[in-house]
VONUMAR-464975 format. One record per residue: residue number from 1; residue in one letter; chain; x, y, z of N, C-alpha, C in turn. Coordinates in steps of 0.2 Angstrom, whole numbers, plus 2048, in hexadecimal, padded with zeros to 3 digits. Example, Ala and Ser with C-alpha at 12.3 -4.5 7.8 and 13.67 -1.06 7.14 Angstrom:
// residues 2
+-----+---------+--------+-----+-----+-----+------+------+------+-----+-----+-----+
! num ! residuo ! cadena ! n.x ! n.y ! n.z ! ca.x ! ca.y ! ca.z ! c.x ! c.y ! c.z !
+-----+---------+--------+-----+-----+-----+------+------+------+-----+-----+-----+
!   1 !       a !      A ! 842 ! 7E4 ! 827 !  83E !  7EA !  827 ! 842 ! 7F0 ! 827 !
!   2 !       s !      A ! 840 ! 7F5 ! 823 !  844 !  7FB !  824 ! 840 ! 800 ! 827 !
+-----+---------+--------+-----+-----+-----+------+------+------+-----+-----+-----+
***
This chain:
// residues 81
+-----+---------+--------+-----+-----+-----+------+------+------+-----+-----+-----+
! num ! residuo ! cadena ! n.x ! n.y ! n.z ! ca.x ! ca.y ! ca.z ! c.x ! c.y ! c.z !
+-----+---------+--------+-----+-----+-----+------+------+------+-----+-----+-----+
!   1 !       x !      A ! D82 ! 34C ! 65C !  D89 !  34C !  65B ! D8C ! 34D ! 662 !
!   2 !       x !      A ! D92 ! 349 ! 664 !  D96 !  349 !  66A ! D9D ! 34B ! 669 !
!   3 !       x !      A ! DA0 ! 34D ! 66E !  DA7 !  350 !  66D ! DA9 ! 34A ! 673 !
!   4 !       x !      A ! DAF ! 348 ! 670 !  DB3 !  344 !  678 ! DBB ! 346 ! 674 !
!   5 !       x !      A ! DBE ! 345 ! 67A !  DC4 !  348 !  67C ! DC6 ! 341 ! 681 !
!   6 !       x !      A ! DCC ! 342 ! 683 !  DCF !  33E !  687 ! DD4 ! 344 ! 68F !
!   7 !       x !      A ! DD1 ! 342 ! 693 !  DD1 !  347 !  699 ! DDA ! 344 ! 69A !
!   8 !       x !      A ! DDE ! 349 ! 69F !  DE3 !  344 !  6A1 ! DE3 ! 33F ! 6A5 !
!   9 !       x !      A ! DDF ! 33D ! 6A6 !  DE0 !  336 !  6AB ! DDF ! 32E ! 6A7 !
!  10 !       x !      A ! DDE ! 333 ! 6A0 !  DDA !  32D !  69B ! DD3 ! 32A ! 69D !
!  11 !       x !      A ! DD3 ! 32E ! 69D !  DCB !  32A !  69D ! DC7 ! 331 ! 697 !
!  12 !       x !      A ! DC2 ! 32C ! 694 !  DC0 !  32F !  690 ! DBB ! 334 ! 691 !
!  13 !       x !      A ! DBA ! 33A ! 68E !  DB6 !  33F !  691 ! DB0 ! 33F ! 68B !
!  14 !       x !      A ! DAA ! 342 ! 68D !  DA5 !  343 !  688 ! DA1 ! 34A ! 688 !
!  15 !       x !      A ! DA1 ! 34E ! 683 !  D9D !  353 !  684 ! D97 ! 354 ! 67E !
!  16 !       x !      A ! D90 ! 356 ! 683 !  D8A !  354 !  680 ! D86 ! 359 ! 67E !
!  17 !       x !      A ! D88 ! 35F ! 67A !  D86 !  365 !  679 ! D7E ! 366 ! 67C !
!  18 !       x !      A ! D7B ! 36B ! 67E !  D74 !  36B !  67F ! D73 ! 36E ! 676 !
!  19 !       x !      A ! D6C ! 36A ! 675 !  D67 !  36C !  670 ! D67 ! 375 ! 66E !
!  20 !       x !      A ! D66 ! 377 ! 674 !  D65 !  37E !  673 ! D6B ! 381 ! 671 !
!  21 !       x !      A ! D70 ! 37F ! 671 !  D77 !  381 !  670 ! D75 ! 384 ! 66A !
!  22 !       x !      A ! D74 ! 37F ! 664 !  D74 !  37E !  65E ! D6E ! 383 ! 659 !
!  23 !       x !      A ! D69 ! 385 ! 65D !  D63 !  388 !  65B ! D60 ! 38F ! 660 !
!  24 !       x !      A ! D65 ! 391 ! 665 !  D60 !  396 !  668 ! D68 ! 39A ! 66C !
!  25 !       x !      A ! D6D ! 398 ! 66E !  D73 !  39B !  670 ! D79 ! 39D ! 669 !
!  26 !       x !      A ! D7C ! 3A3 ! 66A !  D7C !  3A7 !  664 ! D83 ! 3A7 ! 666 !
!  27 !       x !      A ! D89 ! 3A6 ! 662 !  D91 !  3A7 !  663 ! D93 ! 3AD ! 662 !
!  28 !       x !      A ! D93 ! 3B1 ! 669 !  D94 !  3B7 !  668 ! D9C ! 3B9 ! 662 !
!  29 !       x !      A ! D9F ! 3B5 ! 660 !  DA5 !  3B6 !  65B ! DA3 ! 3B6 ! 654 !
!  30 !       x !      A ! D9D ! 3B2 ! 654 !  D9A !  3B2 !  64D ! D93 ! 3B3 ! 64C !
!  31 !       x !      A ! D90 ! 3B4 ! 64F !  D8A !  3B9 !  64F ! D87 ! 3B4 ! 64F !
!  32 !       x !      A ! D87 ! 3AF ! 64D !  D82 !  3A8 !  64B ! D80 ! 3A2 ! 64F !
!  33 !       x !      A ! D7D ! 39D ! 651 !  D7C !  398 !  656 ! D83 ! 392 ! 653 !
!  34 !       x !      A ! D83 ! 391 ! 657 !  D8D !  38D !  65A ! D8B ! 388 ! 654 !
!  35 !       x !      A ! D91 ! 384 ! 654 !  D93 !  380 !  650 ! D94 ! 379 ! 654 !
!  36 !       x !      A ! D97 ! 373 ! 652 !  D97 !  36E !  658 ! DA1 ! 36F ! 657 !
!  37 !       x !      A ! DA2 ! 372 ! 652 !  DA8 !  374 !  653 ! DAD ! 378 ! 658 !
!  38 !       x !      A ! DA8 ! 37D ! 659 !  DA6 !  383 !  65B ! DA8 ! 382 ! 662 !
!  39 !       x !      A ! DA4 ! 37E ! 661 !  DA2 !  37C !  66D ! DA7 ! 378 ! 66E !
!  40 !       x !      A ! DA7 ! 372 ! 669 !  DB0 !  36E !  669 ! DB5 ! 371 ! 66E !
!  41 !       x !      A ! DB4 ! 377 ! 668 !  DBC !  37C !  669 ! DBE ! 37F ! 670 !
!  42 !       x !      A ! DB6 ! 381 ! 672 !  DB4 !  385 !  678 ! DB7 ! 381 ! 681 !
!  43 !       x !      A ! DB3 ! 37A ! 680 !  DB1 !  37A !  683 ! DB5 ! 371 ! 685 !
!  44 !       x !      A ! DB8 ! 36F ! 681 !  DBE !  36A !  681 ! DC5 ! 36E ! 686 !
!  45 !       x !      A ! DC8 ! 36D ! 68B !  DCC !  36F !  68D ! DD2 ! 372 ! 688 !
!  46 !       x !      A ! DD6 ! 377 ! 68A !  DDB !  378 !  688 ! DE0 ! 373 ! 686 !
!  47 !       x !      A ! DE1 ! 372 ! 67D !  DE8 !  36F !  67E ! DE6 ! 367 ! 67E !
!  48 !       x !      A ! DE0 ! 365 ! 67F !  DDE !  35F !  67E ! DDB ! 35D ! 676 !
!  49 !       x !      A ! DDC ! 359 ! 674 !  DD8 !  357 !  66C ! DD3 ! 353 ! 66D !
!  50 !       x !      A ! DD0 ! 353 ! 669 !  DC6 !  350 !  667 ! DC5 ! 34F ! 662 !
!  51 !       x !      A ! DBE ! 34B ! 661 !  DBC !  349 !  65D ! DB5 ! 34A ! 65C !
!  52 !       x !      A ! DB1 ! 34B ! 658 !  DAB !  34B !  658 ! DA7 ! 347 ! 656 !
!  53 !       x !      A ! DA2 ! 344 ! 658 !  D9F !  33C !  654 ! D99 ! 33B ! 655 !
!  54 !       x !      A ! D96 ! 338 ! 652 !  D8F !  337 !  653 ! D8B ! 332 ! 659 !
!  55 !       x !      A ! D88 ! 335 ! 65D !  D83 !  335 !  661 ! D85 ! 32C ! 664 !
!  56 !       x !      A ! D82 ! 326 ! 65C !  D83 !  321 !  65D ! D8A ! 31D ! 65D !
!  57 !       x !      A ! D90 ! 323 ! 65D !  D95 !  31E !  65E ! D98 ! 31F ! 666 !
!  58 !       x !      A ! D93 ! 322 ! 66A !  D95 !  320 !  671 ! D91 ! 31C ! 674 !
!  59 !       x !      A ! D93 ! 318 ! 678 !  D92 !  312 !  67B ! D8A ! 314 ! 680 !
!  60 !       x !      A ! D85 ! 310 ! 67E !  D81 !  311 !  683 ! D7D ! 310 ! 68B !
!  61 !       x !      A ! D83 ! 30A ! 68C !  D84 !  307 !  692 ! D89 ! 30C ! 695 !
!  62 !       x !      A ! D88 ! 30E ! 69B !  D8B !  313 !  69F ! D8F ! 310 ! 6A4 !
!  63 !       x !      A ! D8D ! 308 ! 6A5 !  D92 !  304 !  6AB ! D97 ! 306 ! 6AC !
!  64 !       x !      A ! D9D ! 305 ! 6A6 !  DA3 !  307 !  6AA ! DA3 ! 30C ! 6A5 !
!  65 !       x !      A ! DA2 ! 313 ! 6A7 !  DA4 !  318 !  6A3 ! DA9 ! 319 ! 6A6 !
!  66 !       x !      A ! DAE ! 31A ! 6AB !  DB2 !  31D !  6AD ! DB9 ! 318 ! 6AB !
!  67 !       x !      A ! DB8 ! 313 ! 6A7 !  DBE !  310 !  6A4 ! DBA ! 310 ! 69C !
!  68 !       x !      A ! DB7 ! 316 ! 69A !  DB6 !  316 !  693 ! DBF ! 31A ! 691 !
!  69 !       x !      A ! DC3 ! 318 ! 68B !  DC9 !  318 !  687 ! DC7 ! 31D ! 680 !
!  70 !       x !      A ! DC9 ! 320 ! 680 !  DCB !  322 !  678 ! DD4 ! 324 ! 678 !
!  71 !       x !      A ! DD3 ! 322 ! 671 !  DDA !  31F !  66E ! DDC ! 328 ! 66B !
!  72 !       x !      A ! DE2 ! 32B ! 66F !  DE2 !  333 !  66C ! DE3 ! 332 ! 665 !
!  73 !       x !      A ! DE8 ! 32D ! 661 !  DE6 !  32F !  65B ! DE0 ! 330 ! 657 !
!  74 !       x !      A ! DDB ! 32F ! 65A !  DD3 !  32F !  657 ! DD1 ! 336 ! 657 !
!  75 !       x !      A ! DD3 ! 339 ! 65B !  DD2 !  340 !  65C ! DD5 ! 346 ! 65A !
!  76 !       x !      A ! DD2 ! 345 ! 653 !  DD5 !  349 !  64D ! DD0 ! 34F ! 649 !
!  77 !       x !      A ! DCB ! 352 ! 64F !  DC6 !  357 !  64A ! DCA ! 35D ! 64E !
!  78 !       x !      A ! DCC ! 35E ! 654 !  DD0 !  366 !  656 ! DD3 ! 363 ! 65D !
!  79 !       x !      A ! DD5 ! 36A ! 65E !  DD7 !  36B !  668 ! DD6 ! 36F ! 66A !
!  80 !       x !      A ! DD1 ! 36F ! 670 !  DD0 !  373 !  674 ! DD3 ! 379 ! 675 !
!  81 !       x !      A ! DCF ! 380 ! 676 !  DD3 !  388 !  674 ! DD5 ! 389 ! 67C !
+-----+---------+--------+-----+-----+-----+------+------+------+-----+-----+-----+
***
């Protein structure tokens, strides 16, 4: 899973949890290993909205990542704490 957001400059941002997040690092607020919600919440800027999506809905060509776009209304799982 991927979390993106959209930075203020519009360009589109991408966060890529590490592995370990999910199975060996514990959310001290919940005693349990993070959620990808979790990290979303965390770790998404303040105040910004996101979306969470699978792995293969991000482009794999990196050429022009710096004019990658997301449309804010796509970004309807939360906002950053």
């Amino acid at each position: 899973m991927r979390i993106i957001y959209k930075q203020p400059n519009g360009v589109a941002a991408i966060i890529v949890p590490a592995d370990k997040a999910f199975t060996d690092e514990i959310n001290p607020s919940t005693g349990k290993t993070w959620t990808i919600e979790e990290i979303a919440a965390k770790d998404v800027p303040t105040g910004l909205k996101y979306k969470i999506v699978e792995d293969s809905d991000i482009p794999t060509d990196r050429s022009f990542r710096n004019a990658w776009t997301v449309d804010e209304s796509d970004l309807t799982d939360g906002v950053g704490a």
